[in-house]
N, C-alpha and C positions, 0 to 999 in steps of 0.2 A: 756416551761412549762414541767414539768415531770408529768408524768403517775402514778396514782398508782391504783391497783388492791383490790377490798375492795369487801364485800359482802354488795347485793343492800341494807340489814336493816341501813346502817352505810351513803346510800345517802339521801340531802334531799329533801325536798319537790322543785319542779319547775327545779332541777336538771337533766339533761340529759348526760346518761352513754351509753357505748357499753358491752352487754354482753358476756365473755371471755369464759367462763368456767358453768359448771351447774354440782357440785357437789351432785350425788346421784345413785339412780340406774335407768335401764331403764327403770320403768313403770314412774317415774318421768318426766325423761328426756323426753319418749315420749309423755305424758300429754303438759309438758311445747311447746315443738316443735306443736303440735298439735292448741295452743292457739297461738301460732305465738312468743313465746320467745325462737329462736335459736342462737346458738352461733354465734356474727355478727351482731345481733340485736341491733339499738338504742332503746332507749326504755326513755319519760320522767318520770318521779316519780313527778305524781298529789297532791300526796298523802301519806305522809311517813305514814305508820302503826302502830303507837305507839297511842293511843292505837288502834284498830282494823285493818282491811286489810287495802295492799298497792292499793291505786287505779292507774293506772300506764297507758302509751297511748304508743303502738305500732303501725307504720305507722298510719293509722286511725281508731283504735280500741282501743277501752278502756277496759282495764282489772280490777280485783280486785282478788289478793293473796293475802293469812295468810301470818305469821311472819313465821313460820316454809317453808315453799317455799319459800320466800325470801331469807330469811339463806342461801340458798341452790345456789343462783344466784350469780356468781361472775362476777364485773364489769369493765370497767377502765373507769378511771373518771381525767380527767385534774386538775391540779393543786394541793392545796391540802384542796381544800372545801369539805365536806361531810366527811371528814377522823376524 
C-alpha cells in the first residue's frame, strides 16, 4: 500500500493516522506537544470536525481540536482512504 501525507481535516472519522509534521509556529507546536500530539504520534479521528471540533484519541486520551489546528497536523495515512 502506499503512504500519502494529507492534513488530518482531509482524514475520516474511525481512521487511524501517524502524525509527520505540525505546520506552524512554536507556541503552536508546543501547545500540540503538550496535549500529547507530537510528531510520531498515532492518533484515531473519533470524530472528523466538519462541522465543529475534531474529537480525536491519543494513546488513552481523548482530545478535541478546531478545524484551524487540524489544518495545521500533517499526517500519513495508508492507502488512499481519507484522500
Amino acid at each position: 500500500m502506499r503512504r500519502s501525507v494529507i492534513s488530518l481535516t482531509r482524514v475520516i472519522s474511525g481512521q487511524q493516522v501517524r502524525i509527520v509534521s505540525i505546520d506552524g509556529g512554536r507556541g503552536i507546536k508546543e501547545h500540540l506537544t503538550n496535549v500529547g500530539l507530537n510528531v510520531g504520534s498515532e492518533v484515531t479521528v473519533i470524530k472528523h470536525g466538519a462541522p465543529g471540533p475534531f474529537l480525536l484519541s491519543v494513546k488513552e486520551t481523548r482530545l478535541a481540536i478546531g478545524q484551524g489546528m487540524a489544518q495545521k497536523i500533517m499526517v500519513s495515512v495508508e492507502g488512499t482512504e481519507g484522500v
